[in-house]
PyMOL Python script that loads the backbone (N, CA, C, O; Angstrom):
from pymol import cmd

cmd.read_pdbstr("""\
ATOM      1  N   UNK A   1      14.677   5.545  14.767  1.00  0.00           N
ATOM      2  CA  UNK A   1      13.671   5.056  13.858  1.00  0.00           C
ATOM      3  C   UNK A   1      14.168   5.313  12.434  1.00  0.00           C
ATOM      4  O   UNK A   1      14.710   6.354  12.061  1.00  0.00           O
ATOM      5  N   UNK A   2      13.954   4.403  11.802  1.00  0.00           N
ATOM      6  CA  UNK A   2      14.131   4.341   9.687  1.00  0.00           C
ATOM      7  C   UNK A   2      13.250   5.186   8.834  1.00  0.00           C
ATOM      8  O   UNK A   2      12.429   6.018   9.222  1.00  0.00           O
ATOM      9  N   UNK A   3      13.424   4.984   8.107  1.00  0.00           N
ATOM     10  CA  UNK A   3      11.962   5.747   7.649  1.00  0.00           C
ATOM     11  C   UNK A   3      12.503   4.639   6.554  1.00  0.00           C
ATOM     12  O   UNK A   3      13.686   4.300   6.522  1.00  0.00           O
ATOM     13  N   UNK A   4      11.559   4.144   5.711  1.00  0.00           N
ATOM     14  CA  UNK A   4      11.961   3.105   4.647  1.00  0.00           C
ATOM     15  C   UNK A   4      11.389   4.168   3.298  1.00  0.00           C
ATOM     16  O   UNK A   4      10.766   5.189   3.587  1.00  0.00           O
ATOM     17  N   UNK A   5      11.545   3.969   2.486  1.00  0.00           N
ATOM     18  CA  UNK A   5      10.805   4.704   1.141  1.00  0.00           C
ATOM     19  C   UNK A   5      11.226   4.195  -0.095  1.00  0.00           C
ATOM     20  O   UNK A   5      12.341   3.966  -0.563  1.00  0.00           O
ATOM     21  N   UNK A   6      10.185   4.082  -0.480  1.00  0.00           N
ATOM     22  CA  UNK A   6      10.882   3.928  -2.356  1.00  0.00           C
ATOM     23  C   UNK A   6      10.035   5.075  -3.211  1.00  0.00           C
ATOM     24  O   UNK A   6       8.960   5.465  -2.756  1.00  0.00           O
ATOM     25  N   UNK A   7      10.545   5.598  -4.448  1.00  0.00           N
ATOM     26  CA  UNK A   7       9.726   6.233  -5.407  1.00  0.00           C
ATOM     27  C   UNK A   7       9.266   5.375  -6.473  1.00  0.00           C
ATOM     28  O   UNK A   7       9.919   4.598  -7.170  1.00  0.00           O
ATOM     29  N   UNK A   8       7.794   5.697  -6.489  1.00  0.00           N
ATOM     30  CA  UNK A   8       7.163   5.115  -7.365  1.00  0.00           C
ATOM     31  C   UNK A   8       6.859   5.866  -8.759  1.00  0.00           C
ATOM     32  O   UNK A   8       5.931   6.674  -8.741  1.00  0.00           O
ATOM     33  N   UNK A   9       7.417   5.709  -9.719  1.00  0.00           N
ATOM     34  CA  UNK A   9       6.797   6.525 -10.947  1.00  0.00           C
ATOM     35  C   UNK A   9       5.506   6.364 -11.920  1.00  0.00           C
ATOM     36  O   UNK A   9       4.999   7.134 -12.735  1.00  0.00           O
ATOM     37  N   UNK A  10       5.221   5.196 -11.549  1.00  0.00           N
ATOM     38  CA  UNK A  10       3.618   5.029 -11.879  1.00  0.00           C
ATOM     39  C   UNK A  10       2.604   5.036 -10.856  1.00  0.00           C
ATOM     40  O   UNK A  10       2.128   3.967 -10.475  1.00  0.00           O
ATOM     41  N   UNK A  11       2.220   6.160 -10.364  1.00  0.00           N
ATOM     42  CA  UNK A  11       1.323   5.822  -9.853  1.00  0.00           C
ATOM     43  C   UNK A  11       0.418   7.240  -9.897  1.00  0.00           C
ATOM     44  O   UNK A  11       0.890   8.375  -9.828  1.00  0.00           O
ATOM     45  N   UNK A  12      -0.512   7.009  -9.985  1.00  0.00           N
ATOM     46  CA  UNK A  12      -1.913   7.958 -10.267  1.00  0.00           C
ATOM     47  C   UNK A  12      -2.471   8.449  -8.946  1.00  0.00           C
ATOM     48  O   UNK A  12      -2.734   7.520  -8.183  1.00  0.00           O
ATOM     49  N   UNK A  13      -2.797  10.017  -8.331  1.00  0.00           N
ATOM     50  CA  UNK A  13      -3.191  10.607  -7.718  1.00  0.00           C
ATOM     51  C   UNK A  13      -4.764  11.594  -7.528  1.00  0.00           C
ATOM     52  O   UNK A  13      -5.004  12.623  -8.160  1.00  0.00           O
ATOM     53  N   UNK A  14      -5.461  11.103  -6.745  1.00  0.00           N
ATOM     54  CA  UNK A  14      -6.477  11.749  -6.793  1.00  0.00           C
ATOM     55  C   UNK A  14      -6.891  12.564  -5.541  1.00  0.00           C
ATOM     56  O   UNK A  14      -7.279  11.696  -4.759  1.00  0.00           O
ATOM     57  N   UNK A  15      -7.039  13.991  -4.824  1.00  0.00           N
ATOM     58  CA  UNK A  15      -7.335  14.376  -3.955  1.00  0.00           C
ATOM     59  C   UNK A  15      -8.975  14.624  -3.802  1.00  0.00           C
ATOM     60  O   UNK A  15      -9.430  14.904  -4.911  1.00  0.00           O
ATOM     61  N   UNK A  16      -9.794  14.611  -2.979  1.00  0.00           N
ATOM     62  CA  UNK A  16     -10.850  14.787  -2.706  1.00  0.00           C
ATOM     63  C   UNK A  16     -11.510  15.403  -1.739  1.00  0.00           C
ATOM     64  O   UNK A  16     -10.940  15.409  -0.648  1.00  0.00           O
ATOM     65  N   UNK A  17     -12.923  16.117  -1.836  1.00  0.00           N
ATOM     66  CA  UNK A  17     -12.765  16.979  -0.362  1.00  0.00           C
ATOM     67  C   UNK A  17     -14.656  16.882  -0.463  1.00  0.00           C
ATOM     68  O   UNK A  17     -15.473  17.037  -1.371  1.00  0.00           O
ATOM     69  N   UNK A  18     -14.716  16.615   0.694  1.00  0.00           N
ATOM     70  CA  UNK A  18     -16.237  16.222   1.260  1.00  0.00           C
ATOM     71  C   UNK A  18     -17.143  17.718   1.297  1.00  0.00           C
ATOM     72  O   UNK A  18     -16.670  18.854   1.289  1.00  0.00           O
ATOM     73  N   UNK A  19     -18.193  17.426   1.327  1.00  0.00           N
ATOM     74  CA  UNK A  19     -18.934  18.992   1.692  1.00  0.00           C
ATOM     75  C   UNK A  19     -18.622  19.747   2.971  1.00  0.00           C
ATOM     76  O   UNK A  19     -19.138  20.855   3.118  1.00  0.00           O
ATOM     77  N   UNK A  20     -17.758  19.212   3.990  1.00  0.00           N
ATOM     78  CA  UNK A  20     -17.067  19.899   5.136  1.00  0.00           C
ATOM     79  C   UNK A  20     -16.107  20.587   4.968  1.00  0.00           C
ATOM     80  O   UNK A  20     -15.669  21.542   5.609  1.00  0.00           O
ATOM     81  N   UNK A  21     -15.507  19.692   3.379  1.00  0.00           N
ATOM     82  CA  UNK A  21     -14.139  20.489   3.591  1.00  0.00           C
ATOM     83  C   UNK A  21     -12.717  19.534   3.682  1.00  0.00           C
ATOM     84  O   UNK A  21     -11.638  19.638   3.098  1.00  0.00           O
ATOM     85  N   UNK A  22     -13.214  18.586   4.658  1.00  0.00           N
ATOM     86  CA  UNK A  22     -12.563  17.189   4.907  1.00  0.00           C
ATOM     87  C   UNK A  22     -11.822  16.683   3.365  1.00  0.00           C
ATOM     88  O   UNK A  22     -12.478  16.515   2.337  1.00  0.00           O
ATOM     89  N   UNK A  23     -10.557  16.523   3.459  1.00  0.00           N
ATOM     90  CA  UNK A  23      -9.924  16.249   2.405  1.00  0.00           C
ATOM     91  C   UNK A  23      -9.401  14.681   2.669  1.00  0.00           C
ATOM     92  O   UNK A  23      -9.007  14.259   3.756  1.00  0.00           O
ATOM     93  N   UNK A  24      -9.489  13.885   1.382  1.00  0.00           N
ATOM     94  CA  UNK A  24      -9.056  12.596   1.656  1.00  0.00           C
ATOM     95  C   UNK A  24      -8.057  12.070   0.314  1.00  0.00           C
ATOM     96  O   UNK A  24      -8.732  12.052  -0.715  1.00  0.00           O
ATOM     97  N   UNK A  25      -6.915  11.731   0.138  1.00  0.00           N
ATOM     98  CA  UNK A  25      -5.933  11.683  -0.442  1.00  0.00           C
ATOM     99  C   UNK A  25      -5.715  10.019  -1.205  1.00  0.00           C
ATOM    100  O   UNK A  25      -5.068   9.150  -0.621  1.00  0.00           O
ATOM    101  N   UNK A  26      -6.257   9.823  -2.338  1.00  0.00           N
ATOM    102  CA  UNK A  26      -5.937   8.284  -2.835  1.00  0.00           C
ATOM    103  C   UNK A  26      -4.728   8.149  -3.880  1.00  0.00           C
ATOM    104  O   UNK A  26      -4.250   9.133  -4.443  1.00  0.00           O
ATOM    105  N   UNK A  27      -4.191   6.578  -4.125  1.00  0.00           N
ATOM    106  CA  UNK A  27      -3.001   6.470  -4.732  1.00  0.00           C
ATOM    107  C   UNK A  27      -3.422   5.485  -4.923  1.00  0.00           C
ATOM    108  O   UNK A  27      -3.891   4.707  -4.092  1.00  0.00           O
ATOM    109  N   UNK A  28      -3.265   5.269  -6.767  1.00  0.00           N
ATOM    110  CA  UNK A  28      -3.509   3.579  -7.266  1.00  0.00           C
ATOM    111  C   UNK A  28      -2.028   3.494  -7.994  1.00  0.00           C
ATOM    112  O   UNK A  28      -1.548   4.473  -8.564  1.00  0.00           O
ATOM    113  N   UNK A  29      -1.477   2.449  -7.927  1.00  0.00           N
ATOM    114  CA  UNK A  29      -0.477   1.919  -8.739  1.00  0.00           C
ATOM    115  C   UNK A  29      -0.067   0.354  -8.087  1.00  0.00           C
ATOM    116  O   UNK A  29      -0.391  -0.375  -7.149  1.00  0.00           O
ATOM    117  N   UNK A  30       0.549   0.368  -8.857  1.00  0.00           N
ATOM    118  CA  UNK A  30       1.623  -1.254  -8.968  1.00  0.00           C
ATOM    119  C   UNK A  30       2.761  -0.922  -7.571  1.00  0.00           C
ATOM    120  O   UNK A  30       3.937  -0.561  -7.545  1.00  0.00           O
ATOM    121  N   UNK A  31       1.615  -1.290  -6.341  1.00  0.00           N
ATOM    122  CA  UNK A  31       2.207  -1.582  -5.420  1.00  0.00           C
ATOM    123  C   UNK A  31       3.193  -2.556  -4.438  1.00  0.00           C
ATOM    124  O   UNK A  31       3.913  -2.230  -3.494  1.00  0.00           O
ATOM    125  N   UNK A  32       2.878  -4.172  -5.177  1.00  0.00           N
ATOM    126  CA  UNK A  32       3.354  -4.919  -4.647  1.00  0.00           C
ATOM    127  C   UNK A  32       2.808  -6.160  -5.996  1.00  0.00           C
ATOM    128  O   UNK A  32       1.682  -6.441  -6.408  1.00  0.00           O
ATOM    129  N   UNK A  33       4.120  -6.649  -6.362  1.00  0.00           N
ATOM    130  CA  UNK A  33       3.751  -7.876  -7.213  1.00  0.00           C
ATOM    131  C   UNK A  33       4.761  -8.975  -6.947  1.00  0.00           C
ATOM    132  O   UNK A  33       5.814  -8.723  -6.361  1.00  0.00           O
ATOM    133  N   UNK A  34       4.431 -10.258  -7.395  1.00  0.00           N
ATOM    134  CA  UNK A  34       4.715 -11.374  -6.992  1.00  0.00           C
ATOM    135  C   UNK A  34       5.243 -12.209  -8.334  1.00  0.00           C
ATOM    136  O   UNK A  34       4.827 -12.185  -9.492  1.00  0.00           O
ATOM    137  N   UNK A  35       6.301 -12.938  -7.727  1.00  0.00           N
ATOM    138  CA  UNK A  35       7.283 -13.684  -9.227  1.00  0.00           C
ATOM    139  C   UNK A  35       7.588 -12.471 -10.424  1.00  0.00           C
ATOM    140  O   UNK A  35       7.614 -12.817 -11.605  1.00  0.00           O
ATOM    141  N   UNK A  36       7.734 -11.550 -10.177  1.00  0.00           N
ATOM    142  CA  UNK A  36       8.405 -10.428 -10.725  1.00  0.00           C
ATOM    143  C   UNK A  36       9.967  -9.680  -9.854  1.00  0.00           C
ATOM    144  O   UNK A  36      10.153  -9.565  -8.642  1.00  0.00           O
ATOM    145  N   UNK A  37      10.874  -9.283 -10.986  1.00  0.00           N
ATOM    146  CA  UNK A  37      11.922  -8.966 -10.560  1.00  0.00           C
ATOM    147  C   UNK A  37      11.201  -7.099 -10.073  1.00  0.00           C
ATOM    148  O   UNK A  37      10.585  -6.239 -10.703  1.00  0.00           O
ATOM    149  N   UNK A  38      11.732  -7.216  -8.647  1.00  0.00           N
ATOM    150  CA  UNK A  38      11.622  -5.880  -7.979  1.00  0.00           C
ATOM    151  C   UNK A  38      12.635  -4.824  -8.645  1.00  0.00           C
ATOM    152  O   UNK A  38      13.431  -5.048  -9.557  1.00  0.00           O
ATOM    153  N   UNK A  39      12.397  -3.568  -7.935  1.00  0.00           N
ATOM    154  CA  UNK A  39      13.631  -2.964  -7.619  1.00  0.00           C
ATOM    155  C   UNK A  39      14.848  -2.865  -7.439  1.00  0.00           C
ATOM    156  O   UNK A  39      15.750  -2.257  -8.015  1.00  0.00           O
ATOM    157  N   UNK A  40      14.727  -4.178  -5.727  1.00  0.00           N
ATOM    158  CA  UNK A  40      16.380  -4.181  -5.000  1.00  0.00           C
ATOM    159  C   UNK A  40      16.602  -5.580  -5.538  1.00  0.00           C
ATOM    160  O   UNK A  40      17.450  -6.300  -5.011  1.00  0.00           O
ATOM    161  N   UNK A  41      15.620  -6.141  -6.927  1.00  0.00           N
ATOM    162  CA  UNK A  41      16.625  -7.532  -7.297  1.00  0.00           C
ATOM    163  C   UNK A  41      16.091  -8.471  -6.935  1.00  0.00           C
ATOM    164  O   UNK A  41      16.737  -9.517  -6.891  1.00  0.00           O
ATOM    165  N   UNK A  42      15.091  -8.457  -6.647  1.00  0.00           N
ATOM    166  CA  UNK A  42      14.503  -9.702  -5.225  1.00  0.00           C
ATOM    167  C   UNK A  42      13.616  -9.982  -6.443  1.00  0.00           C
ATOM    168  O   UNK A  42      13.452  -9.425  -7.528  1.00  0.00           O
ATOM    169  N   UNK A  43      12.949 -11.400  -5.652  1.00  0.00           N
ATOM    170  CA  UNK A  43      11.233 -11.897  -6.840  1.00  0.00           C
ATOM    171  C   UNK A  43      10.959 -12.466  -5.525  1.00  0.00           C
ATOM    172  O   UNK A  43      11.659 -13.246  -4.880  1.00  0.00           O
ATOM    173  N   UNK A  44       9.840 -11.958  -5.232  1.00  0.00           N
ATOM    174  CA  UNK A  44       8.879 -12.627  -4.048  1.00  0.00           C
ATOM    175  C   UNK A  44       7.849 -13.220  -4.386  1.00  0.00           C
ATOM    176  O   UNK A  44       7.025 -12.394  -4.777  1.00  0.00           O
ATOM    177  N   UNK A  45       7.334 -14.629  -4.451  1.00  0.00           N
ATOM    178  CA  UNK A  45       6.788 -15.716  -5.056  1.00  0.00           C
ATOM    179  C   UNK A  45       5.028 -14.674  -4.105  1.00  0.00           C
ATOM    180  O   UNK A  45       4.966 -13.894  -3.155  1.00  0.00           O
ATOM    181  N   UNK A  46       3.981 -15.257  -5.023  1.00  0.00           N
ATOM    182  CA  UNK A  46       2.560 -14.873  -4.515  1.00  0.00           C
ATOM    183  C   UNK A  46       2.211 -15.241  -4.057  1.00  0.00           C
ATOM    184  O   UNK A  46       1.284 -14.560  -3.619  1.00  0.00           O
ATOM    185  N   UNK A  47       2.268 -16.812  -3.363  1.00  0.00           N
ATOM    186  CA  UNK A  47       1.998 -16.940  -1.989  1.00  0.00           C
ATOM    187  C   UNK A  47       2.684 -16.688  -1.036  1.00  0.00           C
ATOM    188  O   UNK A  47       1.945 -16.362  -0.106  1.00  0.00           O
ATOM    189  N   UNK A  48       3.528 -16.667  -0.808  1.00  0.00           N
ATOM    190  CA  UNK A  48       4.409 -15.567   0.220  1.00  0.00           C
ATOM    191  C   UNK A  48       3.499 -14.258   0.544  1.00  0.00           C
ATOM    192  O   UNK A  48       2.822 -14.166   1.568  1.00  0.00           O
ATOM    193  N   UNK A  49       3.569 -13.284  -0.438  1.00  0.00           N
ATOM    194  CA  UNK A  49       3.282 -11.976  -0.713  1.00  0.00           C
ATOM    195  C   UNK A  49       1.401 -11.934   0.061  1.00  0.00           C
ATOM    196  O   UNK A  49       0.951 -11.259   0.987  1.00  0.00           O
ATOM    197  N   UNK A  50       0.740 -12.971  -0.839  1.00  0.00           N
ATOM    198  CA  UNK A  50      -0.575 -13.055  -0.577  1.00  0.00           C
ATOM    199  C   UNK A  50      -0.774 -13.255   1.206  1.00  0.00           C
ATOM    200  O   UNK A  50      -1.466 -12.552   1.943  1.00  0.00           O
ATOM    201  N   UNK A  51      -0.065 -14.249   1.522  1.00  0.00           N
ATOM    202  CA  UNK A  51       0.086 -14.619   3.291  1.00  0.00           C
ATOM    203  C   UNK A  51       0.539 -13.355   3.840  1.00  0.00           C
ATOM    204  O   UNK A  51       0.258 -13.528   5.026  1.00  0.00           O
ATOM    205  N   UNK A  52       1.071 -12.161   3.762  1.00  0.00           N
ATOM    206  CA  UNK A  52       1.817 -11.420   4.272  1.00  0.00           C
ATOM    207  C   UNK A  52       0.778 -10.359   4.371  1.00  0.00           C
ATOM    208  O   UNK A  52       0.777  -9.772   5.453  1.00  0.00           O
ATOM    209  N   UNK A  53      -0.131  -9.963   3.475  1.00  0.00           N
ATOM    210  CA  UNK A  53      -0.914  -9.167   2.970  1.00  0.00           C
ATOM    211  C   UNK A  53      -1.986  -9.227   3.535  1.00  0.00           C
ATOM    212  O   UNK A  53      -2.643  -8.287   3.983  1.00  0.00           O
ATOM    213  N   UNK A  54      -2.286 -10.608   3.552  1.00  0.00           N
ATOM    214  CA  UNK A  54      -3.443 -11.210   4.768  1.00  0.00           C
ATOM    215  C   UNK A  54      -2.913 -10.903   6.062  1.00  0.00           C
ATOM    216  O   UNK A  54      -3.824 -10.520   6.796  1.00  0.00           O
ATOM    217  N   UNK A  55      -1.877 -10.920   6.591  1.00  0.00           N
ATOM    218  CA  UNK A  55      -1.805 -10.451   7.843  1.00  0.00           C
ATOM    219  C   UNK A  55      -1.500  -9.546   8.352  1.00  0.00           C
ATOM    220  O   UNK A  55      -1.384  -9.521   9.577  1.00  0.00           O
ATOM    221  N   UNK A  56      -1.162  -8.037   7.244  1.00  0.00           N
ATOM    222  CA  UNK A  56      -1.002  -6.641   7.308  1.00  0.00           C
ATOM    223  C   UNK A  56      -2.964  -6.225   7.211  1.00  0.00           C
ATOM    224  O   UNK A  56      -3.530  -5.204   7.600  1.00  0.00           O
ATOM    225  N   UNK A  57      -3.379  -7.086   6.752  1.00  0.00           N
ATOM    226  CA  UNK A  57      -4.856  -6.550   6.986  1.00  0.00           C
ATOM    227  C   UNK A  57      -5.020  -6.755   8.011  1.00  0.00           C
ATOM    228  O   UNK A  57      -5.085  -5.752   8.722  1.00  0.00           O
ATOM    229  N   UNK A  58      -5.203  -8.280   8.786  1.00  0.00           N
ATOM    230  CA  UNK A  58      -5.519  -8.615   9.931  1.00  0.00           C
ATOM    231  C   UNK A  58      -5.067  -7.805  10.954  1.00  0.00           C
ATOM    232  O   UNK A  58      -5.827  -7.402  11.835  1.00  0.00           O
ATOM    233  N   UNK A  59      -3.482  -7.439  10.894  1.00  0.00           N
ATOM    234  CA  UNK A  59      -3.180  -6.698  12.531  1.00  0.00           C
ATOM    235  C   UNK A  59      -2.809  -5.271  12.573  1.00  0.00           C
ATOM    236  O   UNK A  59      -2.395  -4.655  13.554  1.00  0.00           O
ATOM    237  N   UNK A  60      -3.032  -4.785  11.271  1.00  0.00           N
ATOM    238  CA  UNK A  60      -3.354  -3.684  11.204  1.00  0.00           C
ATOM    239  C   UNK A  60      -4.401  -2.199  10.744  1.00  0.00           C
ATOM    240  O   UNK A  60      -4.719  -1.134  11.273  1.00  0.00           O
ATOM    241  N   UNK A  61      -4.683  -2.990   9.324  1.00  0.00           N
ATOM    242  CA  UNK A  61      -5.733  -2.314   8.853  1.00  0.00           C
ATOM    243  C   UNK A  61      -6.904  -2.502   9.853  1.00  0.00           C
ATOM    244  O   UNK A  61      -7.338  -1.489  10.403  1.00  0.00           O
ATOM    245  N   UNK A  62      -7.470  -3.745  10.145  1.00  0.00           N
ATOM    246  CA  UNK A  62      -8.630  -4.224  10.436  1.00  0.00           C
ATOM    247  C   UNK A  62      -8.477  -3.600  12.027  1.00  0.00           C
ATOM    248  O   UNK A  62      -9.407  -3.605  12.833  1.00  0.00           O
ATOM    249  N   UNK A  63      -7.417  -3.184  12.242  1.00  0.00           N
ATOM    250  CA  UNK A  63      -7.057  -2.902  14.055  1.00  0.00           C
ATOM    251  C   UNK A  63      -6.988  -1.527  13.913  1.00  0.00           C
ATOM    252  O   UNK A  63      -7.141  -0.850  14.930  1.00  0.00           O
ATOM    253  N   UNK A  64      -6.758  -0.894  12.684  1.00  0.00           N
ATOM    254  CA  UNK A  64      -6.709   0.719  12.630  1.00  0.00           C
ATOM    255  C   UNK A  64      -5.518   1.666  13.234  1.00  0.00           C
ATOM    256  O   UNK A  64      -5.413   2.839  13.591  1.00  0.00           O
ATOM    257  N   UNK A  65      -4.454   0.202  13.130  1.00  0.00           N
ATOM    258  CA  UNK A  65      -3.697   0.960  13.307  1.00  0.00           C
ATOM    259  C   UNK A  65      -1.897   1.307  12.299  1.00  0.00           C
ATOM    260  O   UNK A  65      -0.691   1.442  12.506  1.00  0.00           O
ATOM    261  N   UNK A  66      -3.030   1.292  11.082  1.00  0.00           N
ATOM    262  CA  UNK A  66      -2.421   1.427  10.082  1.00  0.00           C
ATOM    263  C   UNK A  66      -2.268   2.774   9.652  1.00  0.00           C
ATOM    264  O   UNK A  66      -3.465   3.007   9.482  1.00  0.00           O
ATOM    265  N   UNK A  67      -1.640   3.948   9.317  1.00  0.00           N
ATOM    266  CA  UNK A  67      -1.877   5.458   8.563  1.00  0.00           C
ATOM    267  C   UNK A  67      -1.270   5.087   7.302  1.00  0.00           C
ATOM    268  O   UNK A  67      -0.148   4.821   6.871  1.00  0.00           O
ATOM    269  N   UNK A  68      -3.231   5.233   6.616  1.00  0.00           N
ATOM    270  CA  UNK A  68      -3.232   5.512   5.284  1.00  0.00           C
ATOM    271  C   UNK A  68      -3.744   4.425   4.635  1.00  0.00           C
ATOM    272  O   UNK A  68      -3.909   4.283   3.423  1.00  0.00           O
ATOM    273  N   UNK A  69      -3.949   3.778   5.397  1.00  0.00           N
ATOM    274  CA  UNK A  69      -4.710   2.231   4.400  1.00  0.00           C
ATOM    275  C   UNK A  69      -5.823   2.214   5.119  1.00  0.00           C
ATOM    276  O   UNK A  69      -5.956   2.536   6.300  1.00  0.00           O
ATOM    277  N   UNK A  70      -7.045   1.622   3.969  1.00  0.00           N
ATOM    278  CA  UNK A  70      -8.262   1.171   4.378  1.00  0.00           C
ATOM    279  C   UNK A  70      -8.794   0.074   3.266  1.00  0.00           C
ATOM    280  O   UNK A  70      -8.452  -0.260   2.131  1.00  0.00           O
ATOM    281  N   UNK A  71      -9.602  -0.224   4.008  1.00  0.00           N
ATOM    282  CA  UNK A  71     -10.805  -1.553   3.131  1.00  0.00           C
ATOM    283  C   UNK A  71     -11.712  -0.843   2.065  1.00  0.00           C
ATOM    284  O   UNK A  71     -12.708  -0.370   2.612  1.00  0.00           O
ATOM    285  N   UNK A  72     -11.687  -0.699   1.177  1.00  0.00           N
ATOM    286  CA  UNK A  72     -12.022  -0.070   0.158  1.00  0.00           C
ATOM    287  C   UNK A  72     -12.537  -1.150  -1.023  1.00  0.00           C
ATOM    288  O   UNK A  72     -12.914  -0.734  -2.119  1.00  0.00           O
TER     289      UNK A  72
END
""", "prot")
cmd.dss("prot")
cmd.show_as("cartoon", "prot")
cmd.util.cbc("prot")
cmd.orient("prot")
């Protein structure tokens, strides 16, 4: 198995913890953009990106079997 990763340097962190105790971990930044030069050089047009996104919700978020993403 890979492990894929990139570092992100903009991105904003917030930890949180429920009256149990229960801790829940958020991350906002400039995750994924479209007709912009990436990282590895690439420009991935926004409908591409948008279709792809729609179907990382569909077969995974929405199936739960995603770690670490939700409908928010």
């Amino acid at each position: 198995m890979l492990l894929i990763r990139e570092d992100i340097d903009e991105v904003s962190t917030l930890l949180e913890a429920d009256e149990s105790g229960r801790k829940s971990l958020y991350i906002e930044g400039p995750f994924i953009q479209g007709n912009v030069l990436n990282r590895n050089k690439r420009i991935y047009g926004t409908p591409m990106l948008a279709k792809e996104c729609d179907r990382f919700r569909r077969e995974c978020i929405d199936q739960g079997t995603s770690w670490g993403a939700s409908r928010r």
